[in-house]
N, C-alpha and C positions, 0 to 999 in steps of 0.2 A: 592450434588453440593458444591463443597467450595465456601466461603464468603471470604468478607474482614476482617481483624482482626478486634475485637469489639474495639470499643473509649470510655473513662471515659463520665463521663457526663462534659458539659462543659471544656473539655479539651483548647478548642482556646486561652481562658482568661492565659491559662500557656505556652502559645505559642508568639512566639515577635512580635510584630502588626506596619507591617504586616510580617512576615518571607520574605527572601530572597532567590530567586529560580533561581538558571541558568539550563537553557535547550539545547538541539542540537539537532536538528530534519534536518536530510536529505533525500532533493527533495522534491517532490510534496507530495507525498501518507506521508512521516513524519510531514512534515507540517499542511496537515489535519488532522492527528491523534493527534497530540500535540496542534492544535486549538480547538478541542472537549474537552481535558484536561484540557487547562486554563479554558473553561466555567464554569467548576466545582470548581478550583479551585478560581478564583477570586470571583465567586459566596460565596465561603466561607469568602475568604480576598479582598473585593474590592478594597485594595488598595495594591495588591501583589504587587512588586519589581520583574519583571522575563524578565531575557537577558542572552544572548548567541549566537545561531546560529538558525537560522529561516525563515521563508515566510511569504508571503502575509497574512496567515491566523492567524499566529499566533500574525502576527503585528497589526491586526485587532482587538486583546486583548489587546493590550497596551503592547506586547514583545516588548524592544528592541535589534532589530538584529544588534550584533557587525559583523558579517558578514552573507552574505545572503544563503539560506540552498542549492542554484543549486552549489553550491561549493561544495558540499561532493554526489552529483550525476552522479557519476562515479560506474559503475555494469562491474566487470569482472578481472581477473588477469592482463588481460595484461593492458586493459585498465586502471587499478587505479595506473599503474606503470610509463604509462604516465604523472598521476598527480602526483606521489609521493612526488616531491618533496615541492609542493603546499601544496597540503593538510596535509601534515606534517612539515611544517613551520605553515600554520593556528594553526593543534591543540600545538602545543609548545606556542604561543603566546596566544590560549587562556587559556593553562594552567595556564601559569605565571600572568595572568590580574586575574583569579578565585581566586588563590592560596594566590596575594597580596590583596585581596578583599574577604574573604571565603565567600559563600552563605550557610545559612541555610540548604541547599540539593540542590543536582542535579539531575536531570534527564535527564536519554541519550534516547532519543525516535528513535529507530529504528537504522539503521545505525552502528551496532556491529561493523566493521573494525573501525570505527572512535573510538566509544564512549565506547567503554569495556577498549583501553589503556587508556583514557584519566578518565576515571569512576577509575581505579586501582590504578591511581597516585593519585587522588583529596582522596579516602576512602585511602590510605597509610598515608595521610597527616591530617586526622580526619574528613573531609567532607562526609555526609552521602550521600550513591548514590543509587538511584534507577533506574531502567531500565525498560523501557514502551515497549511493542511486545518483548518476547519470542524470542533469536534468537532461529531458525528453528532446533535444534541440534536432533529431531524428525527427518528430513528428509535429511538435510546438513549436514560435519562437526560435526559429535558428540564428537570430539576430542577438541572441545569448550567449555564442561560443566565447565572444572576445571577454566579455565579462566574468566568462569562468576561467581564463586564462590567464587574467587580471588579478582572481581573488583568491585561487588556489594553490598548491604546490604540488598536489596527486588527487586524483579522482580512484576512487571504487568502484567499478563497473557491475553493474547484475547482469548485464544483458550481452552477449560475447561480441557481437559486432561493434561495439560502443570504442573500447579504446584503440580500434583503429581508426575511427572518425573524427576522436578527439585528437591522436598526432598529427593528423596534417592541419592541425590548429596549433601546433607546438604546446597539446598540453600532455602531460604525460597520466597516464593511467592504467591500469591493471582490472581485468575480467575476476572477479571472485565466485563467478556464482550466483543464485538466486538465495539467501539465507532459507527464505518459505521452501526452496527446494528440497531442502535438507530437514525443514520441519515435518512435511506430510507424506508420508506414506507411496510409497511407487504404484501400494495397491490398498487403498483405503478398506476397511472392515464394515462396511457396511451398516449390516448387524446388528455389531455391535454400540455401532453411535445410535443407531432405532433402540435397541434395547435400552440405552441411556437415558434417552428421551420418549420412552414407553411408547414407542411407535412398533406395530407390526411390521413381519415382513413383504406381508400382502396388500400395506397399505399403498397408495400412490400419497405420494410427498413431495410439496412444491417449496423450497425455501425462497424468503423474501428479505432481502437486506435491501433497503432502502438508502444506506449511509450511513458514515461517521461521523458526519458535521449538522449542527442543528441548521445551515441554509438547508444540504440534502434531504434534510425529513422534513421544511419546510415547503422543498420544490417537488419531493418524489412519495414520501410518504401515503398522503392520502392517496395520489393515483395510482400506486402501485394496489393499496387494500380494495379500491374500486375496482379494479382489473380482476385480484382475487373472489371479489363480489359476483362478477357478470360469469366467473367459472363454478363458484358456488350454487349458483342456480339451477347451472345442466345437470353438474357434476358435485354432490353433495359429499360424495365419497370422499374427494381428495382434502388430505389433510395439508394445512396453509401452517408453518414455522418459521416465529420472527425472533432470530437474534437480536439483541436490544442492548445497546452502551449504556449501563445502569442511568448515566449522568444524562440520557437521551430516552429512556423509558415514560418519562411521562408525558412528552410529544409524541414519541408514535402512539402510546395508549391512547394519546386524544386524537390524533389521525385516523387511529385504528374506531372509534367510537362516531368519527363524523362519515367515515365508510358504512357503518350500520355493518363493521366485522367484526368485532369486539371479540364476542361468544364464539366467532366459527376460525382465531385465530390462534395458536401456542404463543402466545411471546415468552420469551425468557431469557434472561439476563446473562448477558455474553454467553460463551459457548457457540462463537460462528464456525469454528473448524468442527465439532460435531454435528451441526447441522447439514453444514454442507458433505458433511460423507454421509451422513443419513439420508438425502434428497434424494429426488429422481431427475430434478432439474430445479437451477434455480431464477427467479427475478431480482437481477441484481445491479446496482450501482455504479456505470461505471468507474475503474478507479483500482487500486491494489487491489482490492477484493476479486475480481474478476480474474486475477489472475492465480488467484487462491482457489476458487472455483473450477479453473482449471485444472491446476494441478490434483486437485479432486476426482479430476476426470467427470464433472456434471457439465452435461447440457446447460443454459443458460440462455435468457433474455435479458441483455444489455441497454440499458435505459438512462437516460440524463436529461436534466433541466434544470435551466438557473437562471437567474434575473436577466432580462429581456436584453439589456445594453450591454451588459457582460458578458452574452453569449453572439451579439456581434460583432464584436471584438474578438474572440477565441476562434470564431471560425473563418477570419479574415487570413490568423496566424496558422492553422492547419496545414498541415503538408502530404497529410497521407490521408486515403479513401477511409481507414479506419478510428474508430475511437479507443476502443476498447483493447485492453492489453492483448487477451490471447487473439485477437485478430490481428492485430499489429505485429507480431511475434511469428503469425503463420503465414501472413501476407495475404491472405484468404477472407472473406463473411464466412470463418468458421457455424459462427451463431449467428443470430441477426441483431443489431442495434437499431434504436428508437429514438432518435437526439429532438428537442425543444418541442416544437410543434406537433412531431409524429408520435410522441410519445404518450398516445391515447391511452384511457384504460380498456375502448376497443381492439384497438390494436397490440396493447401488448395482453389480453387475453387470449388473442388469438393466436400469437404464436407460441407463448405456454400450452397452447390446447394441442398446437400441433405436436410440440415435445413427446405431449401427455400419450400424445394417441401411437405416436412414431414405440414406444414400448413394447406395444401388440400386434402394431399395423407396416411397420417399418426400423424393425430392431438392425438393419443393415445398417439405419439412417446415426443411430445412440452408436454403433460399433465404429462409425467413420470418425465422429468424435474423440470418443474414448482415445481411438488409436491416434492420430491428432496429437492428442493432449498427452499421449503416453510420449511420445515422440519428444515434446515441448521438457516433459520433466526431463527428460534424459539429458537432454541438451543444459538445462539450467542449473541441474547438481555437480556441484563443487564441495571442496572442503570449505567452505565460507570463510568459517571462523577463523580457519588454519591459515588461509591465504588472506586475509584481511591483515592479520595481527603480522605476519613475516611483511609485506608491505609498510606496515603502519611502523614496525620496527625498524626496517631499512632506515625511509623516512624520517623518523628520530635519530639515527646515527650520520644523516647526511650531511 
């Protein structure tokens, strides 16, 4: 298994106290992956200096966000063309603010369309950069590797196979880990997230994440509550739990209300790592979350849709039979995926129905998963934090 580069002894003392760090983490799922990064990091430098583009979570570290990260939460060709002009006025603005102000390093956390041009200007200009999550050039776009080799100086790998695929690209990188590995539980409480969210333990519980991006609640939302509609009918019993991105709750409410599921749905305001230990299985987006769902250990129905041109384009660039993280991860249709067209609300009722029933009728079927998925954590847990920050330290001393 590779490591992180080794660190002199005492290296910090040759380091400027405290170094200066700008970041860009975009949407929800970069936010929380670059909130588990400063732990480590300020943990080393309590008194880091670290601004750029951010959330809630990262500002909960003491980031300060020059603009806030739902601004680079845009997924799809056509759709990012919409913003175009937006989001490429931001990064020119915060290029020139970095540039007149150099930071010790950067780190571009997820978010490659943004953070690879803007990573290749800052390291052209002598600013070191490194790049946290691997883009996907395994499975997307492998006509990306020369352009991360162009804009980076180190990559941060989540996924173990990754920085060996990047050397023979002569880019250098380090496996750290999954962060979420280190966040969820090896063995989720059940329980007690039912208890949190005043569910029994006899109920049957289906959670529904739709997305973090208002295109996803635009393309999946309503059919995912219709799907939960066509199971409502048989099955009145099962209780339907929508985590909801505050900034995104009044779009599913009104999805949820053009479903005719309003009354038969729990939405409630973040809290998606509760719901998903609390579920029996979930309908979910593909996308990070899926792979959080995993490590959950929940069953799951993997579903996507997004603007018609857009999605000709993405499956042009595909390289693997899978979509969805933990299948990509297993090499397997662990679970089943539903992409553009097939993604009915017939058909993905039906295979929630079949999860539903595998409980009582096929608990062999939930045990292959489980163990699967048990398998996947094992694999992904690292000291994140610990090996990010010795990395990241190297790399500042190099």
């Amino acid at each position: 298994m590779l490591s992180a580069p080794s660190v002199p002894a005492r290296t910090a003392d040759r380091l400027p106290a405290p170094p200066t760090l700008a970041m860009v983490a975009g949407e929800t799922s970069g936010d929380l992956l670059a909130g588990i990064l400063l732990d480590g990091l300020t943990h080393r430098w309590p008194t880091l200096d670290s601004h750029g583009i951010g959330g809630a979570q990262m500002a909960a570290r003491g980031f300060e966000a020059w603009w806030p990260s739902e601004k680079l939460a845009v997924r799809g060709y056509v759709e990012v063309l919409r913003h175009y002009r937006e989001i490429v006025g931001i990064r020119e603005q915060l290029l020139a603010r970095l540039l007149a102000q150099k930071p010790d390093i950067f780190i571009g956390v997820d978010a490659p369309d943004f953070n690879l041009d803007l990573e290749a200007s800052l390291k052209s200009q002598g600013v070191k950069t490194v790049h946290f999550v691997s883009p996907s050039v395994w499975a997307w776009r492998a006509d990306r590797v020369e352009k991360i080799r162009r804009s980076v100086d180190h990559v941060l790998c989540i996924f173990p196979f990754e920085p060996a695929l990047l050397a023979k690209h002569g880019i250098a990188a380090t496996y750290v880990g999954h962060p979420l590995a280190g966040v969820i539980a090896l063995q989720p409480d059940k329980q007690a997230a039912r208890d949190k969210l005043g569910l029994a333990s006899t109920d049957t519980v289906i959670a529904i994440l739709p997305g973090s991006r208002q295109s996803e609640i635009a393309y999946l939302a309503r059919r995912f509550f219709e799907a939960a509609a066509l199971l409502h009918k048989t099955r009145p019993d099962i209780k339907f739990v929508v985590p909801a991105i505050p900034a995104l709750l009044a779009q599913i409410t009104q999805a949820a209300i053009d479903a005719g599921m309003l009354g038969a749905l729990q939405i409630i305001q973040g809290q998606s790592h509760t719901v998903l230990a609390a579920c029996d299985v979930t309908l979910i987006a593909s996308g990070t979350a899926t792979l959080e769902a995993a490590l959950f250990k929940r069953p799951m129905v993997i579903a996507y849709r997004m603007n018609w041109l857009s999605w000709q384009i993405m499956k042009r660039k595909k390289l693997q039979p899978w979509v969805g993280l933990p299948n990509i991860l297993c090499e397997d249709f662990v679970v089943p995926e539903f992409l553009q067209d097939d993604a009915t609300a017939d058909a993905l009722a039906q295979a929630l129905l079949e999860w539903v029933n595998a409980k009582t009728d096929a608990p062999e079927k939930i045990a292959a998963v489980e163990q699967r998925f048990g398998a996947l954590h094992a694999l992904l847990l690292r000291d994140t934090t610990k090996l990010a920050s010795d990395a990241i330290e190297t790399i500042l001393l190099g």
